[in-house]
Each structure stands twice: as structure tokens, then as C-alpha cells.
N, C-alpha and C positions, 0 to 999 in steps of 0.2 A: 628723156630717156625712154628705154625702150622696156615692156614687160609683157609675159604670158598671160591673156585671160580666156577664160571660159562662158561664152555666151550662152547660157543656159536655156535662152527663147529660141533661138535659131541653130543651136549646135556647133557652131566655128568656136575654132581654135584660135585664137585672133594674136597677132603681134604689134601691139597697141603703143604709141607713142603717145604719153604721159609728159607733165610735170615732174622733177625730182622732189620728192620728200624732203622733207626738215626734218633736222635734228630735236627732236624733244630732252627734255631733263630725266635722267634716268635710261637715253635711250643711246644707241649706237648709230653711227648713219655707215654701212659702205657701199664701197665700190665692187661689185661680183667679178670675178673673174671664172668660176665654177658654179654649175649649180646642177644637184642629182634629179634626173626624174625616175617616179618612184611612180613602175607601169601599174603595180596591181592599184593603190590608191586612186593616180590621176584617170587610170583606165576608167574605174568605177564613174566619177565625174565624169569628163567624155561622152562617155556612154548615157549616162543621164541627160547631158544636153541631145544629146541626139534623140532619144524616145519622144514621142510625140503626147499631148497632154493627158490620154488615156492611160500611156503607156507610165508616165510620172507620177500619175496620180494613183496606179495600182501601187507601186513603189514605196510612196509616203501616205498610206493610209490615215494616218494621226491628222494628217494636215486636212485631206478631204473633208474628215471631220468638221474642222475648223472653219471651213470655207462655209461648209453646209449651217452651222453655227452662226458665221457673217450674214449670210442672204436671210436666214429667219429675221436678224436683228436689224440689221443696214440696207436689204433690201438687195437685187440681183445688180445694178448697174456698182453702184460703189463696191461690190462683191470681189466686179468681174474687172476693174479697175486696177483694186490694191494685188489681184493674182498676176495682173501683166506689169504691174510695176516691179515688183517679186520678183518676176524672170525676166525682165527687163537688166536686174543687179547683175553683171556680172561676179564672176568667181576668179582669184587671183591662184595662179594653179604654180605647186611646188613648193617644198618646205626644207629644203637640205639644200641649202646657200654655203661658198666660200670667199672671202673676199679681204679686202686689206679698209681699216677704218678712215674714213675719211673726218670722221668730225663725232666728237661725242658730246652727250648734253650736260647741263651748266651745272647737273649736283655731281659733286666730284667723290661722295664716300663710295668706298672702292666697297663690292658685295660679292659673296663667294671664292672669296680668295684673292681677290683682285682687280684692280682698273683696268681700263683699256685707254691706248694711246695709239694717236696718231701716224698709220702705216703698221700698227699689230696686222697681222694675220690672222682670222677667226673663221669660227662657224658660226652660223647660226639655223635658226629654221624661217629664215627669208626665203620669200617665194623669187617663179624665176622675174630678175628686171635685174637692170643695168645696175641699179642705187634701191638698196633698201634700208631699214631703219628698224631696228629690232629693241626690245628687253634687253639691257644689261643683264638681266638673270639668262634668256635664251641664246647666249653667246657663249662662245669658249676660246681661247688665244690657239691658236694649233702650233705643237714642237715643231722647231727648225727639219729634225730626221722625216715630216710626215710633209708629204705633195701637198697640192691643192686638189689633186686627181684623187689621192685616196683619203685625203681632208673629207671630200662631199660625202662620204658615206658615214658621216659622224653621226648625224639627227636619226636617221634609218637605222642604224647601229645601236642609238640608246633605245627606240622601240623595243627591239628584242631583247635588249638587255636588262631591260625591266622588266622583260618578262620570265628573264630567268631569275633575276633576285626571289621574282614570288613561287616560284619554284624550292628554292631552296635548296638548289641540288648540292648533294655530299660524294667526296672521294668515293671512286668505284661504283656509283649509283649508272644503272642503266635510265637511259631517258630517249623517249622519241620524240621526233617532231616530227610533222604532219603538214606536210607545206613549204619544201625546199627553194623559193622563190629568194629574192632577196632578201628581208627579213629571217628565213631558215635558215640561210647557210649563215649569215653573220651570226643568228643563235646559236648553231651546232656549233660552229666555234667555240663560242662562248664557252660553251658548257664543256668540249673538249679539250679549251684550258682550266678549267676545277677540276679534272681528273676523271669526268663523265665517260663512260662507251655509250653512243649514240648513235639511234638505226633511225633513219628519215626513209620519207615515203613521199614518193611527187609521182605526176603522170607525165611530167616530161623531160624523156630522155637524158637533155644535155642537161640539165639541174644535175639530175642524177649521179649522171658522169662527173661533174666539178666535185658534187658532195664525197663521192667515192675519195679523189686524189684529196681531200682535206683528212681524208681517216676515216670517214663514217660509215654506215653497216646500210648504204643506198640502195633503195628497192624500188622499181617502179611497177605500181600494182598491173598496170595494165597489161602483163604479161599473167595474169591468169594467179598472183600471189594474194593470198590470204592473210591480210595484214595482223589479223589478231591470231592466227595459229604461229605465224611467223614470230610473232613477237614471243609467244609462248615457247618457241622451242629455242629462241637467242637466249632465254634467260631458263631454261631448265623447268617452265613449267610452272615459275615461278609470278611474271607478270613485271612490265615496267613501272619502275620506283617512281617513274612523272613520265607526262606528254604535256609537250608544248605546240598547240593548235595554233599554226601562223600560215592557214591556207582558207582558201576564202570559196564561200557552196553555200546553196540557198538550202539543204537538205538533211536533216536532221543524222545523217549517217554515220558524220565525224564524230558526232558526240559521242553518241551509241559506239563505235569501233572505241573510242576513247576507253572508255569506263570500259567495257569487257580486255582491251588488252593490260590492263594496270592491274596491279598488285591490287590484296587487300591493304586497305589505310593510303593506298595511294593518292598522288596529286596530280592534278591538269588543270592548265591557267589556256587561258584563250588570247591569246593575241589578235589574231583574222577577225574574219564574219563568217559564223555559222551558222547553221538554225539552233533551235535552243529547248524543242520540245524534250526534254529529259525524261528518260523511264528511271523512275523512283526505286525500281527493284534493281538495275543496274548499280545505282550508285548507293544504294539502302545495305545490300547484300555485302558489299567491300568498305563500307565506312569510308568512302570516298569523298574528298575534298575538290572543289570548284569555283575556280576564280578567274575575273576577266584583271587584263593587266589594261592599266591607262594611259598609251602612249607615254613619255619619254621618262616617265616618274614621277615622284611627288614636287607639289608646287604648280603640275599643271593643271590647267582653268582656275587659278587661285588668282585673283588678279592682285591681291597683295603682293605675291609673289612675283609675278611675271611682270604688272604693270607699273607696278609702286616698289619695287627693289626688295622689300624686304626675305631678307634670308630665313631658311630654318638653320637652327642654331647646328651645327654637326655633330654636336655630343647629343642628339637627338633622334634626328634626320641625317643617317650620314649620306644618303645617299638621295639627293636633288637630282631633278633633270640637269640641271645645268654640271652637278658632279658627274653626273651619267655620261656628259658628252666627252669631260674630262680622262673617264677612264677609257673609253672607246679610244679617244686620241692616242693614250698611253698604250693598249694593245696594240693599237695599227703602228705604234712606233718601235716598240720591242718583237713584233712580229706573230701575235698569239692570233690575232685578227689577219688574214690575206686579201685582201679586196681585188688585186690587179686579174684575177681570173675572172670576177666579176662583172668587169667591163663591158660591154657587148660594145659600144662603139659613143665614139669622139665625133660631137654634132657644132659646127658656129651655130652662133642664135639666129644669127639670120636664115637658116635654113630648118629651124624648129620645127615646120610641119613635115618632115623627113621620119620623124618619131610620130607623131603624134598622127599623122593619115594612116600609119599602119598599125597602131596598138592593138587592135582587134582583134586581130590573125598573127602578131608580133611574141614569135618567143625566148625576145631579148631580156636579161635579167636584170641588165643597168646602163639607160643612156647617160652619159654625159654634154651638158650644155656647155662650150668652152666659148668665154667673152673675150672680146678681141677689138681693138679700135676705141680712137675717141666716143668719149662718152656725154652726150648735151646733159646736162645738170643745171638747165635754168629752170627755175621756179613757176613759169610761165609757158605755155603752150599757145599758139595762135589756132584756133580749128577752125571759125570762118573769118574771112577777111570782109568788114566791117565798117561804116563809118559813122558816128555817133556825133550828137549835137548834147553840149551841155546844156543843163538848165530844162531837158525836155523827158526827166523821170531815165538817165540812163541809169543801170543798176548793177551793182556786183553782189554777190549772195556769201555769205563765210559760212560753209555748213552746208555737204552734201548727202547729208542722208537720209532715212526714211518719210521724213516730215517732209524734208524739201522737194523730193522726187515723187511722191503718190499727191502732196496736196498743194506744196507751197508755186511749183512752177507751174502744175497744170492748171491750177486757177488763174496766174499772169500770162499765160501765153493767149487765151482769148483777146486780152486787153491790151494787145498791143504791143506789151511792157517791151522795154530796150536792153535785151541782157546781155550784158558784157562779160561779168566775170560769173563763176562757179571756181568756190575754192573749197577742198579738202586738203588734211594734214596729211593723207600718203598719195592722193592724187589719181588714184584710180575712179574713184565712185564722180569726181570733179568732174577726169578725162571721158568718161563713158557718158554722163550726164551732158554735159556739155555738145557732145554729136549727140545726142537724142534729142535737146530742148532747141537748139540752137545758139547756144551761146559763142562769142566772139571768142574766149579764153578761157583755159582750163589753167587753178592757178593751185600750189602750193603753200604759198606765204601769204596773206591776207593782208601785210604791208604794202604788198605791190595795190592793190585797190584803193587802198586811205590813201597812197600816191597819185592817184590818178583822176587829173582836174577835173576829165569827162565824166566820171561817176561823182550821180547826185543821190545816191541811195543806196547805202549798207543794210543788207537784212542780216541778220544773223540768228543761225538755228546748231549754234554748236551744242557741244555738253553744259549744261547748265553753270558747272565753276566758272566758263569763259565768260560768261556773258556780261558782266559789270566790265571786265579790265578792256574787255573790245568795244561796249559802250561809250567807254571813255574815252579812249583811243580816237573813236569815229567822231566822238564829237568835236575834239578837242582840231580832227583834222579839216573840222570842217561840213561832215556830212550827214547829211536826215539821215536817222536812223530807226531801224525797223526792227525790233528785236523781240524774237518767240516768247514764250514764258517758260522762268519769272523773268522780269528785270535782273536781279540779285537774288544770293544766299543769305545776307544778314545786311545788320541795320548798318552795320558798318559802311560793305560795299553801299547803299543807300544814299548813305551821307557823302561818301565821293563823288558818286554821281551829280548829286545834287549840291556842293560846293562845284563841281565844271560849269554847272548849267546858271551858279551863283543866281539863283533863285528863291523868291519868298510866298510862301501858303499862307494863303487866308481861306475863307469859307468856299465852297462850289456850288452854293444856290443865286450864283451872277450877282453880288454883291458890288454894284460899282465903284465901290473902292476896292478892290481887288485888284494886287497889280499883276495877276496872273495874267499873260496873255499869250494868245496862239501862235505863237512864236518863242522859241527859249534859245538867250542867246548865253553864249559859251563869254569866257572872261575875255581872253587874249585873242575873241577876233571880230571883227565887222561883219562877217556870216550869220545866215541864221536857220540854223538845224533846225529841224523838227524832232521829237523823241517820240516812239510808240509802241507799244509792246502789243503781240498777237492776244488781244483780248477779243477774237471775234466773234462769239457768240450773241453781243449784243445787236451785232448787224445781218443777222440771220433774219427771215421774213417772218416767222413766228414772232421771234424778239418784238419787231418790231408790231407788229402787230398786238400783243398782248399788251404793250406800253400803251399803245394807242387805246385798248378796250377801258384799261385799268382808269388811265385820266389821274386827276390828282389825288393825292390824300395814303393816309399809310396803309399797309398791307403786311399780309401774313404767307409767305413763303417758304414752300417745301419743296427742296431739291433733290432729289436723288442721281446721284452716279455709280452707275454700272459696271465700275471701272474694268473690272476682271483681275486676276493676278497676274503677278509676271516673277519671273524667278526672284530668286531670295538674294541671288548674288550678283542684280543687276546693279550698274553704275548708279541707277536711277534712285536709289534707298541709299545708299554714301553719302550722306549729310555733308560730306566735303566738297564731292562731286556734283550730285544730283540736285541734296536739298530733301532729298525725300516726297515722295507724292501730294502729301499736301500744300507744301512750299511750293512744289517744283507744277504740280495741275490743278489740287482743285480751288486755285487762285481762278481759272475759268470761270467758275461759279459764284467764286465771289461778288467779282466785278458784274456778271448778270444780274445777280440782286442788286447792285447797285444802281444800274442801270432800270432794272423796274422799277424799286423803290424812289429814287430821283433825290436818293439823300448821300448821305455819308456812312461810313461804320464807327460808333462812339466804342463798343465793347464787343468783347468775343469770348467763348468759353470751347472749351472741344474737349467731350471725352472719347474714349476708344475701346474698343474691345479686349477686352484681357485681364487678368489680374494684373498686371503689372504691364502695360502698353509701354512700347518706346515710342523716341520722336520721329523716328521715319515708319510710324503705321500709317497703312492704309487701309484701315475698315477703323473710320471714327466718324463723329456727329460733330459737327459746328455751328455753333448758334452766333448770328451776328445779330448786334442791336443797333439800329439806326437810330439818325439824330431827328427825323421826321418822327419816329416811334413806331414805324415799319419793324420785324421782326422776320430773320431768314432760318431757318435749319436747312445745313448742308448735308447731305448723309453721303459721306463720300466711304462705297465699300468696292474690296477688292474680291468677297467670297461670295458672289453670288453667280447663277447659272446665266451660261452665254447667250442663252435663247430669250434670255429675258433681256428689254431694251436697255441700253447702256443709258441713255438719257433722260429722267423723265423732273417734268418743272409743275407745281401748281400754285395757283396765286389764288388768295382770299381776301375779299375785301367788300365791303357796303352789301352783303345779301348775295355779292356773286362771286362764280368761281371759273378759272382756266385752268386748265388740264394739259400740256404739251408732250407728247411722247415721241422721245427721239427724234424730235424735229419733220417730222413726217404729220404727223397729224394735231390739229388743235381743236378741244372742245370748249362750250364757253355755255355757263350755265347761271340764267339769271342772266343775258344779255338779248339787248331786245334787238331782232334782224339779227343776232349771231347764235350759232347752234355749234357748227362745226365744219372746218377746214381743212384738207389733204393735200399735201405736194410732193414732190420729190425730196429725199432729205437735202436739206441746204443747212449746214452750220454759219454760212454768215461770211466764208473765208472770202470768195470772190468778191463781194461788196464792198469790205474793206478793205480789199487792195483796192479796186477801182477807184474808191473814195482817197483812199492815201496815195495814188500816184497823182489824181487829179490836185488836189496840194502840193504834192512835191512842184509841180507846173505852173500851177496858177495859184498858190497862196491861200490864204483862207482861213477860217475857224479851226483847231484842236480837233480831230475827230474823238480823241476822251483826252480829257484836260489832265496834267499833268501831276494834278494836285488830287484828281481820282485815281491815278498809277499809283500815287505814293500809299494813299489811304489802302487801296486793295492788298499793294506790297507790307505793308504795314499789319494789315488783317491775318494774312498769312502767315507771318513771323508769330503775332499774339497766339493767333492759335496754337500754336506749339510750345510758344511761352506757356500757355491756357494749362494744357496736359503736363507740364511737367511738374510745374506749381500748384496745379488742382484749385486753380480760382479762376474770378472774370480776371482780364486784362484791358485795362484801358488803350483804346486807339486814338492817337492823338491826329 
């Protein structure tokens, strides 16, 4: 299939042939036959790929910050790395989707009033492609009386229209709006069906003109008008009852004009982007109220809502995005809403750059993308043509994002590796990836991989809930597998895994009765997988080195992680999804202590910060007890300053001590001929991939035995057992 992106590095406008998306559970998958572009938003975009890095980097100030924050901590090369991988991501441009259902996902409880079937006609806020795949919450069925032409202007329609709910506008109330673009004329509508007189204000002309023919009090300043005296004499002197800001200026002036032409006790919600410097005696003197409105209503960025189904109840919430898109529907059907003046001009997609070369200087107020022609819908994409030898480390990857594209591919492409597949669930990040690394195929369905005899190597770096059932899957089909961390969420998924593998643990101090061995075979085949999870910090050159200083006997280990925070309402805290950060990372640090230590974990304990800590914190201490009598504290926190190193390890043991910061530097005190050692930062990733392809090829020893995966995964679960129960937990 075909879809619109935004190369952010290079600035094209690109019409990119993709994989089609799957159907998820919860989700909608259609087919587009309409889809609105929406000039002032995608303009913004656009325009940001095109500035050059000075010119992006004035833009997102916050972020320079951040960067400047990285190179103190990581140093300038990995700095300047994770910034071109950044703009490397493209951007999937357009959100006002119309199309008919081609397949919906397997939970059937109908949400917001209703299911969807088979050939409904909907909207949603699908960007523009052939085949997208939306929230059952971000969809709406469109009435028979309503186009598909004036269907697209649902999603755009609920913007402004949430931003008149917080308005509040009353019969007879005068109300201006400030920004006659798309989003204003569908608001003055709005508002001129509650019974509103409504004076707008644009600088261009033909706005002006349409605003006029809908009934509105249209002014266009640039004839020399006085927007706040103006407004002062439409209302007697009196001041408008609300202003709704849906125009977009870097320049503090809208505000300011705001506040002086509104009443006392008046309201002004901001839809646009404006500047925001407020004078306090403007809005002090009129007991003035000021709100920004949040795209298309409540529920959005609520990923309960959007992503997980769940509704607000409507004797509550009666008014949802997804009710929002419903009532738009019902205006443009009874006629309260006119969209056809709107139109500026009917685009096929294949001629997309028609729009998009000229938005600059363009003062069209609504393209339409009209889809036409078969449509490919296979799951698979060919981008280079390829010939592959089993048996010699060929690889499919499930999971194209951040991990895999900053760390996991550019560490393989040195070594050779043979990469066949890149698969994502909506096929963009896959298809983009895919022409950047080199890979043979950009895929959709992650079935088609465990299909394919050539691939002898599953890595998988999905969302963490995935990771046990595609474990299984990949083994079950047959293939090494490589999988991020964790393993699993619970001891459960554990146990699955490990009835596939129908395996037995005994000790990991090479016990030769131990009938572990470097090979784990599955029940139902004569194959022989390998299992391994991204624990690579033991294969870092430090690691490996400070193993080597320590030599044998126990030790006393302090780890600190620098982790940083990350919002509150990341997947990554969703003890369903994520696992939570100590599940879900600092299992890393685990498995390094165990790896110094050269024992096992028999107990663990973890407290955390707070009076009352839940199980997905991230600012807590874990103390692991070894079977040697090694002792680790993990101090895994998320509130500490970015400037300070995210990594740091020290080891105690016979009179002497190491020191590891951030993998850049190692000091060693009380070692004779060692002081101290500087390199480039290396976490270890490269080495074991080179280590584990050369296994997948030629066989060999467990790079960590599988009986050390269990025990780390095990450690990790205790931990959290640990805090909840407020005792030790034994690790069995």
C-alpha cells in the first residue's frame, strides 16, 4: 500500500510504498477512499523538515537542552548518533481519514455506542495511506445523507468543536474567532448554530469572503481595522462574551488583542499556536478566564481510552472525541455545518505533491486526497531483491523501533549480519528502516518470518506484553531466538516458555551432572534453537575486564542506574504491558552482578521511595544475595540529574576496589599494574551480537546459560514480590 511521510532529515514529502497493517484487537483496519489535509498543521511539519539543523534546533529549544545533557553524559559521538537516528524516523502526515472497514479486531464488546462491521463507512483520524488501522474509540460510522467528501472534515470539525464546548457559548452571546482558516469557519459555525453572532477576523481575503456568506460579522484586519475598537462598537461598548483563538503567530499580540476586546468576566480558549507571554493587568482588570482546548476532546492521549477501548461512562463524560466526531457527523447531515465551500480542490494520491510543493505560498483552505484503484494489501514488501543461504545467521527482526534503529541494527550491520526481514505492526517505521539498513523485506505480520525456512534468527524488540507469546511461537517454529529484555511479565509466561523448551535446572557452577546444555531443544522438533535475551552489558569491555581483575571468591557490589524519568503515562509503567521498569530494565543489572559474582541469586529484597511505593516504581534499591555470598545493591533511580552519569558499577572485594562510570572509564584500586582505563563508551551490544551470530553458524557453548536467564528473570519478579510483601523473597 501506498502512504504519505515526512522525512524530517532531508525534507521530502515522500509517497512511500509500505506493507499493509494488521488488524489488532480493539482495532479497525480500512480501506481510504478520502483523506483531508489539514494545510495550517501539516504546513507546520513541512516546514520543519525543510529548516535546516540550526534552524530546528531554534524551534525545539527543550530538546537542545537535552542533547546538550546527552554529550555531558554519553559523550559527543553516541550524542550525535541517537540525533540522526531521531530525524532519520520519519513522520506519518494527516489525520482526517474516510474509508469503508475492511476487518476489525477479535474483541467484539461494541464501545461508544456501538461496533463496527464489515464495509461500515467511518471516519477516523487515520493518516493519509491506502489501509490504516485505527482505535475503535477514534472512529465514528458516517450517515448514509453525509459524502465521503464532506465525511473528511469530521476529525478537523471535532478540533473546533471542543473548542467551543469550553467556551460555553450561550443564546445571543457575541463570540469572535481569530483565525478564519479551516478550523474557524467550521467553529463559527458551530457557534452560529447555539444561537451565537460571530465577528472573525483573518488576513485573507477569500476566508473572509466564505465567512461572510455563512452569516458572520468577516473583517479582514489588513485593510487598516482596529480589531479591538471594532469589536467594541459591534457590541455597544460592551466587549465580546468569548474569543476563540484558532490562528496560528509566533507573537504575543493575539493574546493581548484577546483580553482587551472581551467583556469583563470574559472567556478565551486557544485552539492555534500563539505566543503566551500574558500581561497580568489585561486579564487581572477583567477577571478574565483562559484555556487551551485539546484537540478533539476528552479521552485524548488517554491510552485507556484510545488504545484499550475503554469508554467514559456518558452520564459523566458526555461528550468523548469519538461523541465529538458523532455530532459533527450529525451537523454536516442536517446541514448546521457547510463544508462544500470549503473545498479548495479534489487531488488522486498519486499526484499528492500538487499540494504539498506549494503549501507555502498556498491559500487553499481544504485539499482533498481522493483514493482510486486497486489497492496491494499484502503484509510484505520486497525493497531489495536478495538471495540468502540458510543456516548462515540469516535474520528477521519483529520490532522496529527506537532500540532497534539507534542500537540494535547499527551494531549488525558491521558484522555482516544477513537481514532479511524488519517487521512493524503498522509498517511504516519497518518500510523506512528497511531502505535505510538494507533489508530484503519490510513486513507487517511477523507470521510471515517464523514462515520462512531462510530465517535462522528471530530477534524480537517489541512491547514487552509480546515478548513470551512470540518467544514461543519462534521456538516452537523452529528458530534461535534473540529476544530484548525481559524474557516475560510473570512467572507464568516463564513456565511456558520453559515447558516449550521441556527443560530441567540444576546448579550453574558447571556441575557435570547438569543436564543443561548449550542447546535447548523444543518438544515437537528435531531442531535446535538457541534462546537469549539482550543481557549485554556483561559483554561490554569493562565487564569484561573487571571479571577478569576480580578473579574468584565473593564480592560486594554497588550499582547505580541513572535511569532518568519518563512520563507517568508511558506503556512502559503498565504492569500489563511494560512490566514496569524494574521488570522490564533493571533486569540489566541484575544479570551483571551475576556475571561478576560468578554465582547465582538465592534472595532479594527492594525497597522504594515513598510512603506507600507501588510495583511499577522506579526510584528503588534492590539487594541481591548470592549463593557464593557475594552481596549486590541495585539503586535503580529515575529522579536524578541528567548530567550526572546514567551508569555507574563498583566492586569490593580482598582489600580492592573498581570503579566503572558509564562504561567510559574504569579505575581499579589496590590492583597491582592496574590504576585506570578510558575508552569510547561500549555497553557490550556489538560483542554479543557477533558472539551470537557466530553460534547461530557454527554452534557452540550458551553465551549465558539458560538456567542464568531463568534465575535473573526470577530475581526481577522477587523483587517486586520484595516491595509488595515487605520481606526477603526467596529465588529459587
Amino acid at each position: 500500500m501506498k502512504q504519505i511521510i515526512q522525512n524530517l532529515k532531508t525534507g521530502e514529502t515522500i509517497l512511500e510504498e509500505l506493507p499493509a497493517p494488521q488488524v489488532k484487537a480493539g482495532h479497525v483496519l480500512i480501506q481510504t477512499s478520502r483523506s483531508l489535509v489539514s494545510l495550517g498543521t501539516e504546513r507546520m511539519l513541512v516546514e520543519f523538515g525543510h529548516a535546516n539543523l540550526i534552524q530546528k534546533a531554534r524551534q525545539q529549544p527543550d530538546k537542545v537542552r537535552m542533547v546538550l545533557d546527552k554529550v555531558r553524559s554519553d559523550g559527543l559521538k553516541p550524542t550525535i548518533d541517537a540525533v540522526r537516528n531521531k530525524l532519520g524516523q520519519p513522520l506519518p502526515l494527516g489525520y482526517c481519514n474516510v474509508g469503508r472497514v475492511l476487518e476489525t479486531g477479535e474483541r467484539r464488546r461494541e464501545t461508544g455506542g456501538g461496533g463496527f462491521r464489515v464495509g461500515d463507512r467511518v471516519v477516523s483520524n487515520g493518516p493519509h495511506a491506502e489501509i490504516v488501522c485505527v482505535p475503535r474509540n477514534l472512529c465514528a460510522k458516517i450517515p448514509d445523507g453525509v459524502s465521503d467528501d464532506a465525511a473528511a472534515f469530521t476529525v478537523i470539525g471535532a478540533v473546533g468543536l471542543q473548542g467551543v464546548r469550553l467556551l460555553k457559548p450561550a443564546f445571543g452571546e457575541t463570540v469572535v474567532v481569530i483565525g478564519l482558516g479551516l478550523i474557524g469557519l467550521m467553529a463559527a459555525q458551530i457557534l452560529r448554530a447555539n444561537g451565537c453572532r460571530v465577528i472573525g477576523f483573518d488576513y485573507d481575503q477569500t476566508k473572509v469572503d466564505i465567512a461572510d456568506k455563512f452569516g458572520i460579522i468577516a473583517v479582514n484586519p489588513a485593510g487598516g481595522t482596529d480589531q479591538v475598537r471594532f469589536v467594541e462598537e459591534q457590541t455597544g461598548g460592551i466587549g465580546a462574551d468569548a474569543v476563540l483563538i484558532t490562528a496560528s503567530a509566533k507573537g504575543n499580540e493575539i493574546i493581548s488583542q484577546s483580553a482587551r476586546m472581551s467583556r469583563k468576566r470574559g472567556r478565551i480558549v486557544l485552539v492555534g499556536v500563539v505566543g503566551l507571554d500574558i500581561s497580568r493587568a489585561e486579564f487581572y482588570e477583567k477577571e478574565l478566564s483562559f484555556q487551551v482546548s485539546c484537540s478533539y476532546g476528552p479521552g485524548r492521549y488517554d491510552d485507556n481510552y484510545e488504545q484499550k477501548g475503554q469508554d467514559y461512562p456518558i452520564a459523566f463524560v458526555r461528550w468523548t472525541e469519538k461523541r465529538n466526531f458523532e455530532a459533527i457527523l450529525t451537523a454536516i447531515e442536517s446541514g448546521q455545518i457547510d463544508v462544500e465551500p470549503l473545498i479548495t480542490e479534489r487531488v488522486p494520491l498519486s499526484e499528492y505533491s500538487r499540494i504539498y510543493e506549494n503549501m507555502s505560498g498556498s491559500s487553499s483552505i481544504a485539499s482533498l486526497l481522493v483514493y482510486e484503484g486497486n489497492v496491494d494489501t499484502s503484509s510484505v514488501v520486497t525493497v531489495t531483491e536478495r538471495s540468502f543461504n540458510k543456516g548462515k545467521g540469516v535474520i528477521g527482526i519483529i520490532g522496529a523501533g527506537n532500540f532497534t534503529s539507534a542500537t540494535l541494527v547499527p551494531a549488525l550491520k558491521p558484522l555482516g549480519a544477513q537481514l532479511k526481514y524488519i517487521v512493524s505492526a503498522g509498517g511504516l517505521s519497518a518500510g523506512t528502516l528497511a531502505k535505510r539498513a538494507g533489508f530484503a523485506c519490510a513486513a507487517t505480520d511477523y507470521r510471515q518470518v517464523l514462515a520462512d525456512d531462510e530465517v535462522d534468527l528471530v530477534i524480537i524488540t517489541t512491547r514487552h506484553d509480546l515478548h513470551a507469546s512470540m518467544v514461543i511461537e519462534s521456538l516452537k517454529a523452529g528458530k534461535n531466538v534473540f529476544v530484548e529484555k525481559p524474557l516475560c511479565l510473570n512467572s507464568n509466561e516463564l513456565k511456558e516458555i520453559q515447558k516449550v523448551l521441556s527443560f530441567k535446572f540444576y546448579d550453574l557452577s558447571g556441575n557435570k551432572d547438569s543436564t543443561e546444555t548449550s542447546i535447548l531443544k523444543p518438544k515437537s522438533s528435531n531442531l535446535n534453537p538457541i534462546l537469549m535475551v539482550v543481557f549485554n552489558r556483561r559483554f561490554a569491555p569493562f565487564a569484561r575486564k573487571m571479571k577478569d581483575l576480580i578473579g574468584i571468591g565473593a564480592v560486594n557490589i554497588v550499582a547505580t542506574m541513572n535511569a532518568g524519568e519518563i512520563p507517568a503515562n508511558s506503556w512502559v509503567h503498565d504492569l500489563a504491558v511494560g512490566g514496569g521498569r524494574i521488570v522490564g530494565e533493571a533486569c540489566h543489572f541484575i544479570d551483571l552482578c551475576t556475571y561478576l559474582t560468578g554465582s547465582r541469586v538465592v534472595g532479594v529484597c527492594m525497597n522504594a521511595m515513598g510512603t506507600s511505593p507501588e510495583e511499577n516504581t522506579d526510584n528503588a534499591s534492590i539487594l541481591l544475595r548470592y549463593e557464593n555470598g557475594s552481596n549486590a545493591v541495585i539503586n535503580y533511580f529515575a529522579n536524578g540529574n541528567k548530567g550526572y552519569s546514567k551508569e555507574r558499577v563498583e566492586v569490593h572485594s580482598q582489600g580492592r576496589s573498581l570503579v566503572m562510570d558509564n562504561w567510559r572509564t574504569l579505575r581499579g584500586f589496590g590492583f597491582k599494574g592496574f590504576s585506570r582505563l578510558k575508552k569510547k563508551q561500549d555497553k557490550g551490544h556489538s560483542e554479543q551480537f557477533r558472539l551470537l551470530i557466530d553460534r547461530v553458524k557454527n554452534g557452540g557453548d550458551a553465551l549465558i546459560s539458560f538456567g542464568e536467564i531463568v534465575n535473573t528473570t526470577m530475581a526481577g519478579f522477587g523483587a517486586v514480590e520484595s516491595l509488595r510483601e515487605g520481606r526477603w523473597v526467596d529465588v529459587n
